[in-house]
C-alpha positions as CSV (number, residue, x, y, z in Angstrom):
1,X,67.7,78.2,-25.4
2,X,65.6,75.2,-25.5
3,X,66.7,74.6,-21.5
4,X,65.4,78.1,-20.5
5,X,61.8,77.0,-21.9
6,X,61.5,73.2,-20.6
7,X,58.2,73.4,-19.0
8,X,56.7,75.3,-22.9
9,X,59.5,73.6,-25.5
10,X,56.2,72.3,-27.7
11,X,55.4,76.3,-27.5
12,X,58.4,77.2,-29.0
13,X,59.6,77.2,-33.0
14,X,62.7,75.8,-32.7
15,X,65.1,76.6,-35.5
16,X,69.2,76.3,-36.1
17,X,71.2,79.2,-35.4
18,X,70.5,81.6,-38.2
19,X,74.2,83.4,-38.6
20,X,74.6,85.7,-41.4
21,X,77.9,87.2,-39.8
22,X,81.3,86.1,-39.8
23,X,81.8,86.4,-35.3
24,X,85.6,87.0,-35.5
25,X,85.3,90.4,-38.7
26,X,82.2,91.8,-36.3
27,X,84.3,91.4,-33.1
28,X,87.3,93.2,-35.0
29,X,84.9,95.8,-36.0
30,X,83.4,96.4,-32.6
31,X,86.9,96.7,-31.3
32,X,88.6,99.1,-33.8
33,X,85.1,101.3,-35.0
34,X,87.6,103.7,-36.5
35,X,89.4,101.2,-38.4
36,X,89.7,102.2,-41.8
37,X,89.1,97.8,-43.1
38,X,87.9,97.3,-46.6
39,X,84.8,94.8,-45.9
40,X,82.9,94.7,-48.4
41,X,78.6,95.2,-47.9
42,X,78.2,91.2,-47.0
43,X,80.3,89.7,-44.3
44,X,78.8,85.9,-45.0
45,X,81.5,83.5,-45.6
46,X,79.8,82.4,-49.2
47,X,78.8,86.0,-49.6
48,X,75.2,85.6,-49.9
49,X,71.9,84.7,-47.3
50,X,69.5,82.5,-47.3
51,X,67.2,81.7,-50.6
52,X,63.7,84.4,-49.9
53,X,61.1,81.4,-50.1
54,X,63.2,78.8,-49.0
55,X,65.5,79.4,-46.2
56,X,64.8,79.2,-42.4
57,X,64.0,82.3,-41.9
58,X,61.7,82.6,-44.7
59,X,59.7,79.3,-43.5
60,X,59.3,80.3,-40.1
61,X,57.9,83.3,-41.1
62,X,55.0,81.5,-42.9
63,X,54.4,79.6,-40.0
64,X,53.9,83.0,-38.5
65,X,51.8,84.5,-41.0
66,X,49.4,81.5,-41.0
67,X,49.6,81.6,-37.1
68,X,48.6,85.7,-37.3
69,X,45.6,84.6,-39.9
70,X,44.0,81.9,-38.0
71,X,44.0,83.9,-34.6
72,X,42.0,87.0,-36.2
73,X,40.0,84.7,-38.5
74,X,38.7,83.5,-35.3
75,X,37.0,86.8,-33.6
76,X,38.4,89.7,-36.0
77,X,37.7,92.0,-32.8
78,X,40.3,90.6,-30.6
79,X,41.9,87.4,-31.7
80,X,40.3,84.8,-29.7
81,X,41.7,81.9,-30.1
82,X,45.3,80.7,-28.1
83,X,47.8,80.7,-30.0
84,X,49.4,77.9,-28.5
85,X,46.5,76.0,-29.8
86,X,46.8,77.8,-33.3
87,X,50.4,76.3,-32.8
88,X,49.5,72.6,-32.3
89,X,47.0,72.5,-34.8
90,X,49.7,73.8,-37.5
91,X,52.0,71.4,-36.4
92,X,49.1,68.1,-36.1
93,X,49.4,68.0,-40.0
94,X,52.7,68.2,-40.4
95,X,53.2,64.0,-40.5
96,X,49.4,63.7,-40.6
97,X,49.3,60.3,-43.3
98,X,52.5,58.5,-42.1
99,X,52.8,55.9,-39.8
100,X,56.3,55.6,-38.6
101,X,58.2,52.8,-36.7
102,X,60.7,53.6,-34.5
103,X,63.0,50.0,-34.1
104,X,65.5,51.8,-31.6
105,X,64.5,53.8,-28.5
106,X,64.1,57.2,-29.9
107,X,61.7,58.8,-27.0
108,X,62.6,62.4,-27.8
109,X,61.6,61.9,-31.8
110,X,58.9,59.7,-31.3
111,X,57.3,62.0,-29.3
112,X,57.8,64.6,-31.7
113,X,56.8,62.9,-34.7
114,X,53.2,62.1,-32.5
115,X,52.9,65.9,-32.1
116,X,53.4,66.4,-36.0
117,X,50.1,63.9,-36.5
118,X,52.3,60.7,-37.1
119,X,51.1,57.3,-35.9
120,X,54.0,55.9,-34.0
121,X,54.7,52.1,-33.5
122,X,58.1,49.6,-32.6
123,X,56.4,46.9,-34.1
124,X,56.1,45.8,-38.1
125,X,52.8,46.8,-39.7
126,X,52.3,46.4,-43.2
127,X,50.4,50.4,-42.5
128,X,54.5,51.4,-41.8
129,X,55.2,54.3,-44.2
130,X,58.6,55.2,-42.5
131,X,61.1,53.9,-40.6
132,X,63.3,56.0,-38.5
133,X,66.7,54.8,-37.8
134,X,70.4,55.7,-37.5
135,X,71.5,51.4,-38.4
136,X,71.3,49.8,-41.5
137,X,72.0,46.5,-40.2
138,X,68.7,46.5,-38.2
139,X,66.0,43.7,-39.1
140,X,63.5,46.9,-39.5
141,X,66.0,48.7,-41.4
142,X,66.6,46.0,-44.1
143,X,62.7,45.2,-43.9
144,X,62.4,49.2,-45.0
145,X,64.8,48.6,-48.1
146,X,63.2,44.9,-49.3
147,X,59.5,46.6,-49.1
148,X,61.1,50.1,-50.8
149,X,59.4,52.2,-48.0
150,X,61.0,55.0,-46.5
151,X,64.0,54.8,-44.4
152,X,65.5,57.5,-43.0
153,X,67.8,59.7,-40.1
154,X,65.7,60.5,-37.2
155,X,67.0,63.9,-38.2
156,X,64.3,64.3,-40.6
157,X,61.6,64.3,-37.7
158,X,63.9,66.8,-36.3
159,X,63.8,69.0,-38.6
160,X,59.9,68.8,-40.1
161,X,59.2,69.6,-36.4
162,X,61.5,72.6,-36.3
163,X,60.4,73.6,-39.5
164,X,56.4,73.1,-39.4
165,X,56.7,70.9,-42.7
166,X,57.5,67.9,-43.8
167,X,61.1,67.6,-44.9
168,X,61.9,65.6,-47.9
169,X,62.9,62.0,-47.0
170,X,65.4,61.5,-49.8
171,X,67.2,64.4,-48.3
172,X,67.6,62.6,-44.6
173,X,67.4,59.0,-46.4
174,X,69.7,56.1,-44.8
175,X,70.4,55.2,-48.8
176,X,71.6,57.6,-51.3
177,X,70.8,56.9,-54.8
178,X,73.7,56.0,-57.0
């Protein structure tokens, strides 16, 4: 989907596949409609959607909500404001207070993390909050685990962006706890 849009991807809210239903029991059902199959009112493998506050869905929706406030906060007659704008500014303060170094090339999240507010470097700074890597053996890697900062997957960036929030590090961290 993202290809279709590649001139207005930072327009978009990008989110994973959202798939309730099992593909192969819908296609049997839209062959045989007159199939007498016992499936029962759920067809989700686990049996059971997304959490209401916490899933996906439920935080894109949010994003939406805040989005739909802010544009008829802005002239309650007609909504003046863009919401592309409305978008950016959502997503500014997303990585707002972090300063993140990036040892490895990482263009694509870099870039992302500067459009979620971040302050983006390659070289050491005692200001580093974060560091974004996929290697543990890097010098900035094990400089992240001797000063007990942040280290974690560029995955997280990833996924605050997607998300409009800031994902929890432990959850992406290099490290786990024991």
């Amino acid at each position: 989907m993202e290809g279709a849009w590649l001139n207005h991807s930072r327009n978009l809210m990008l989110m994973k596949p959202y798939t309730f239903f099992d593909r192969g029991r819908w296609r049997l059902m839209h062959d045989m409609p007159n199939a007498s199959m016992n499936f029962t009112s759920s067809t989700s493998p686990s049996m059971m959607d997304e959490g209401e506050h916490d899933g996906p869905l439920a935080l894109i929706l949010e994003v939406l909500r805040e989005i739909h406030c802010r544009y008829f906060e802005s002239d309650p007659r007609v909504g003046g404001t863009d919401i592309r704008t409305l978008l950016h500014e959502l997503r500014t303060k997303v990585l707002q207070d972090c300063v993140i170094l990036f040892p490895a090339a990482k263009t694509r999240e870099m870039e992302m993390a500067r459009e979620l507010g971040a302050s983006c470097t390659s070289i050491l700074y005692l200001s580093v909050t974060h560091v974004v890597s996929e290697d543990l053996t890097l010098s900035e890697s094990q400089w992240a685990l001797q000063k007990n900062m942040f280290l974690v997957h560029p995955e997280w960036v990833v996924s605050s962006y997607r998300l409009f929030r800031r994902q929890s590090e432990e959850q992406y961290s290099l490290v786990r706890a024991p």
